[in-house]
C-alpha positions as CSV (number, residue, x, y, z in Angstrom):
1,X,32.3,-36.8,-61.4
2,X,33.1,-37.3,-58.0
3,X,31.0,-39.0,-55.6
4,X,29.3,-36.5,-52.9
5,X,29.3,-37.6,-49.4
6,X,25.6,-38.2,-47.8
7,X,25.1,-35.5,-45.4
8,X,24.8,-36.8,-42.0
9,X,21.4,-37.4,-40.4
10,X,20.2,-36.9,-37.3
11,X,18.7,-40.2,-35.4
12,X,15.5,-39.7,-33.5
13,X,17.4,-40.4,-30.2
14,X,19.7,-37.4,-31.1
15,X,17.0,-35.0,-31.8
16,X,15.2,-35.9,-28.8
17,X,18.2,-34.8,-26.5
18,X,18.9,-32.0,-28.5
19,X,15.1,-31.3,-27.8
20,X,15.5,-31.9,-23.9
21,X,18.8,-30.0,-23.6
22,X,18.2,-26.7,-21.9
23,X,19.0,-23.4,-24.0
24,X,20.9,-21.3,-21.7
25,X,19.3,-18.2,-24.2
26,X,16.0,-19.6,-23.2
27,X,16.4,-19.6,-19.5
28,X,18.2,-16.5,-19.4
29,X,15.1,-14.4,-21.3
30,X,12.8,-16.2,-19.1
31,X,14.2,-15.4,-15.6
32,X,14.5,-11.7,-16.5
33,X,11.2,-12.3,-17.7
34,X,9.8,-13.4,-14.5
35,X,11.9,-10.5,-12.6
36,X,10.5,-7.6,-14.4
37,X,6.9,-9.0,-14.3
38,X,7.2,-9.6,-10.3
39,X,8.9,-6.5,-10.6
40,X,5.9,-4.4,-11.9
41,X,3.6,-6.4,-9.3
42,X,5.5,-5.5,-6.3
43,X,5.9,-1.1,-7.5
44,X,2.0,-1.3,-8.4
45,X,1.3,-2.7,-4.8
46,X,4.4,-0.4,-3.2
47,X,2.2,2.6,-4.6
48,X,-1.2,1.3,-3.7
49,X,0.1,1.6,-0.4
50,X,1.6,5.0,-0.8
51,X,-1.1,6.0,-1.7
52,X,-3.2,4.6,0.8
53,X,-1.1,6.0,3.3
54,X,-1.2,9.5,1.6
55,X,-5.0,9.5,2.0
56,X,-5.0,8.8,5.4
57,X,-2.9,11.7,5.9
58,X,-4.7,13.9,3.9
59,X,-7.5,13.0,6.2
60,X,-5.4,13.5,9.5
61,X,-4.4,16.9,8.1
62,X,-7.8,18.1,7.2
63,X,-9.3,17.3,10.7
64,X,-6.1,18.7,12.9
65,X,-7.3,21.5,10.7
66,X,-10.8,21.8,12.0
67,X,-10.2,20.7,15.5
68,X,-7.8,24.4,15.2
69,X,-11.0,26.1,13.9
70,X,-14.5,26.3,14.4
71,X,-16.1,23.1,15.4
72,X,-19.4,23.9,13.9
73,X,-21.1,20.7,11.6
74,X,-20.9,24.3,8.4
75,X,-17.5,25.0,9.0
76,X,-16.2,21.4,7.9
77,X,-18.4,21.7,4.9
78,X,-17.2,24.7,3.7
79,X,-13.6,23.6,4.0
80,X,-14.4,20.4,2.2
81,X,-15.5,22.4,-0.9
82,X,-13.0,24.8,-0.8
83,X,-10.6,22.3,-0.5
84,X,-11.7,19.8,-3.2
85,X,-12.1,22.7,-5.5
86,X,-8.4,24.0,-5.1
87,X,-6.8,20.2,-5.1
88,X,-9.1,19.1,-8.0
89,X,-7.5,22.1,-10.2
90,X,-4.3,21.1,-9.5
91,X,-4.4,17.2,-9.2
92,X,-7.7,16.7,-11.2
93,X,-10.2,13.9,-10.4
94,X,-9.9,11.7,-7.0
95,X,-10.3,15.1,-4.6
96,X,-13.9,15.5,-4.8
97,X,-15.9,16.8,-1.5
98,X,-17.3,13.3,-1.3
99,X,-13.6,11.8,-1.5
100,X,-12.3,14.0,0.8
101,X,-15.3,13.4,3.5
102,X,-13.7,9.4,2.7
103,X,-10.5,10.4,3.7
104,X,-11.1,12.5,6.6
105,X,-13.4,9.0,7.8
106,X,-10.6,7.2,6.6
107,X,-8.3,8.5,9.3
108,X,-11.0,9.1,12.4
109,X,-11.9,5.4,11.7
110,X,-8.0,4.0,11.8
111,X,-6.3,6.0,14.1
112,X,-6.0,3.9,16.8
113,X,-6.1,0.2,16.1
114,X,-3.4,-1.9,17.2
115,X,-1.5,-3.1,14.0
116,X,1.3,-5.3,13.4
117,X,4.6,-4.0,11.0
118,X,7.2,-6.2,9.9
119,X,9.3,-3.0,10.4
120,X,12.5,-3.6,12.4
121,X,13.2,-1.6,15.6
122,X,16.0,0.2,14.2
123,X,13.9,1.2,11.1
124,X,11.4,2.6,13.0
125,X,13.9,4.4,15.8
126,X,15.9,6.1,13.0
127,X,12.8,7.0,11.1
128,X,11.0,8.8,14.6
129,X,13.9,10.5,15.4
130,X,14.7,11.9,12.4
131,X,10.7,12.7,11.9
132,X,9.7,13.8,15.2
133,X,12.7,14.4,16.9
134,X,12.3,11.5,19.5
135,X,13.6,7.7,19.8
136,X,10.9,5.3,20.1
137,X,13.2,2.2,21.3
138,X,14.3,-0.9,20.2
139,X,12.8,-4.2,20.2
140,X,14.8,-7.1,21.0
141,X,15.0,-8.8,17.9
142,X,13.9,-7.7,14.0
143,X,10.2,-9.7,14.3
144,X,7.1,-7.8,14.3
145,X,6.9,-4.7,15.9
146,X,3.6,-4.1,17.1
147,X,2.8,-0.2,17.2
148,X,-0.8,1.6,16.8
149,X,-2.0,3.8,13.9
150,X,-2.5,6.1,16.8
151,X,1.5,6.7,17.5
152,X,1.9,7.5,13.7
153,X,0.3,10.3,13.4
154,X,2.7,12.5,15.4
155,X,2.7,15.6,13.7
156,X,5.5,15.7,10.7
157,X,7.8,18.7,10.6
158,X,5.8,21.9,9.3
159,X,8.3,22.2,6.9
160,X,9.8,19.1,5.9
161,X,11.9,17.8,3.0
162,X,11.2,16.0,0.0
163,X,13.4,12.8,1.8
164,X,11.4,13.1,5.6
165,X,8.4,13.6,3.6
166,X,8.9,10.3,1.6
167,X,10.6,8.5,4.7
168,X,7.4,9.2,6.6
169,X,4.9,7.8,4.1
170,X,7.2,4.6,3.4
171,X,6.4,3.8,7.1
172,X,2.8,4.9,7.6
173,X,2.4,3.1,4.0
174,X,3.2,-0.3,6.3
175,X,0.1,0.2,8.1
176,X,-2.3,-0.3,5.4
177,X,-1.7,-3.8,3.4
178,X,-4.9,-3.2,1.5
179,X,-5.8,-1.2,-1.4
180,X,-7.2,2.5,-1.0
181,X,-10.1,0.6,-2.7
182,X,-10.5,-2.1,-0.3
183,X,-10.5,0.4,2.6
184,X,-13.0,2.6,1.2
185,X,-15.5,-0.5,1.0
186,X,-14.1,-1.7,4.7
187,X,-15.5,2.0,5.9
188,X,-18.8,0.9,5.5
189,X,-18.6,-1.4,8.1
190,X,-20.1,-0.9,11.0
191,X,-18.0,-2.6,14.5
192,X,-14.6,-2.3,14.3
193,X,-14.3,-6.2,15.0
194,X,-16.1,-6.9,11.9
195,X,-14.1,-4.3,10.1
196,X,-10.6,-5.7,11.3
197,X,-12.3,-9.4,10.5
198,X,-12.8,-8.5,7.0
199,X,-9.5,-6.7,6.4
200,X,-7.6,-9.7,8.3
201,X,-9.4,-12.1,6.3
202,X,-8.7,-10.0,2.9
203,X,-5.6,-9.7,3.2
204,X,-4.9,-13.3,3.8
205,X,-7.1,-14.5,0.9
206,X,-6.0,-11.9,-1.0
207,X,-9.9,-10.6,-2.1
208,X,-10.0,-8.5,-5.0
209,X,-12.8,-5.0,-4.0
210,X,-15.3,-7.3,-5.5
211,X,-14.7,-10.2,-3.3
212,X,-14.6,-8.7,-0.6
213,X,-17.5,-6.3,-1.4
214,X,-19.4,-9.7,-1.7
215,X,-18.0,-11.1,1.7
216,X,-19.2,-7.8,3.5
217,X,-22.9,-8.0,1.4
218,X,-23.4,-11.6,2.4
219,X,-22.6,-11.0,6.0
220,X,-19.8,-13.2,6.1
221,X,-18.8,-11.9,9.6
C-alpha cells in the first residue's frame, strides 16, 4: 500500500509560543469578569450608603416630629414603640425601638459637622433647587465642595416624587462613606473629635466594623 505521511509534530519552541500567545477568548471572559465583580462591589457599597443615608433621615423625621409635639422624656417613648411596631409589620426586622432610638441619635449626633463631598457645584445647585426650591451657588471649579450635614436636612417636599425622593437620598448618601454598621459603632463615641478621628481614619484604612470596633476598644485615639 501506499506510504502514509508522518503527521507533523510540534517542536518544544512551537508549543511554548503557542503557550505564551494570548487567547483573545481568554482576555475577553476575564475583563467582563473583572467588570461585573467591581460591578457588584461598587452597587453593594452605593446601597450601604443609601441606606445609611435613609437612616439618618428616618432619624431627622422622627425628631422634627417630636420637637412639633410634646417634649416630655414619655412622649418620645411612646412614639418609638408605636412607630417600631407599625414599620416592623411592614418592613420586618431592622425597626426595632432600640434601632430607632440609633437612628434618631444617628442624626442629633451628625447634623452639623463640616463634611467634604466630591459633588460638583452644579450637582448640588440643580439638586437644591429642584428639592427645596432654592439655588445654593456654584463653586468655581468641580473639586470638593465643602457643605455641613447641617444644610442637608432642609425639609424635603411634603409630598414629593419617587425621582426627588431618590435624588435627595443620592446626595445626602455622599455624606456618609461608611457603613450604617460602622456608624452605629462610631455612636458610641464620646467627643466628636475622637469620633470624626475614627471615621477619618476608617475610611482611609478601609476598617472592616470589627477593626474599627477594636481601634475604638483599644483607645486608639
Amino acid at each position: 500500500g501506499a506510504l502514509k505521511k508522518p503527521k507533523p509534530t510540534r517542536t518544544k519552541e512551537a508549543t511554548a509560543t503557542l503557550a505564551r500567545r494570548p487567547d483573545p477568548y481568554a482576555n475577553l471572559a476575564g475583563n467582563i469578569a473583572a467588570l461585573l465583580d467591581e460591578a457588584r462591589r461598587q452597587a453593594a457599597r452605593s446601597v450601604n450608603a443609601i441606606m445609611t443615608a435613609t437612616y439618618w433621615e428616618v432619624g431627622r423625621r422622627i425628631v422634627e416630629f417630636e420637637q412639633r409635639g410634646r417634649q416630655r422624656a414619655e412622649y418620645a417613648e411612646l412614639l418609638l414603640e408605636r412607630l417600631a411596631k407599625d414599620l416592623t409589620n411592614r418592613f420586618g426586622k431592622g425597626f426595632g425601638r432600640e434601632n430607632l432610638r440609633l437612628m434618631r441619635l444617628f442624626f442629633l449626633t451628625y447634623q452639623g459637622i463640616e463634611i467634604s463631598q466630591t459633588l460638583s457645584g452644579k450637582f448640588v445647585a440643580e439638586k437644591s433647587q429642584a428639592l427645596f426650591g432654592k439655588s445654593e451657588g456654584e463653586p468655581k471649579s468641580k473639586k470638593s465642595a465643602t457643605l455641613s450635614r447641617k444644610s442637608l436636612s432642609l425639609p424635603i417636599p411634603q409630598t414629593p416624587s419617587a425621582e426627588s425622593l431618590g435624588d435627595y437620598l443620592v446626595m445626602l448618601a455622599q455624606a456618609f462613606p461608611l457603613s450604617w454598621s460602622h456608624y452605629a459603632r462610631l455612636l458610641s463615641v464620646k467627643t466628636p473629635e475622637a469620633r470624626a478621628f475614627y471615621e477619618t481614619e476608617a475610611l482611609r484604612g478601609g476598617w472592616s466594623v470589627r477593626q474599627l470596633d477594636r481601634q475604638i476598644s483599644s483607645l486608639f485615639y
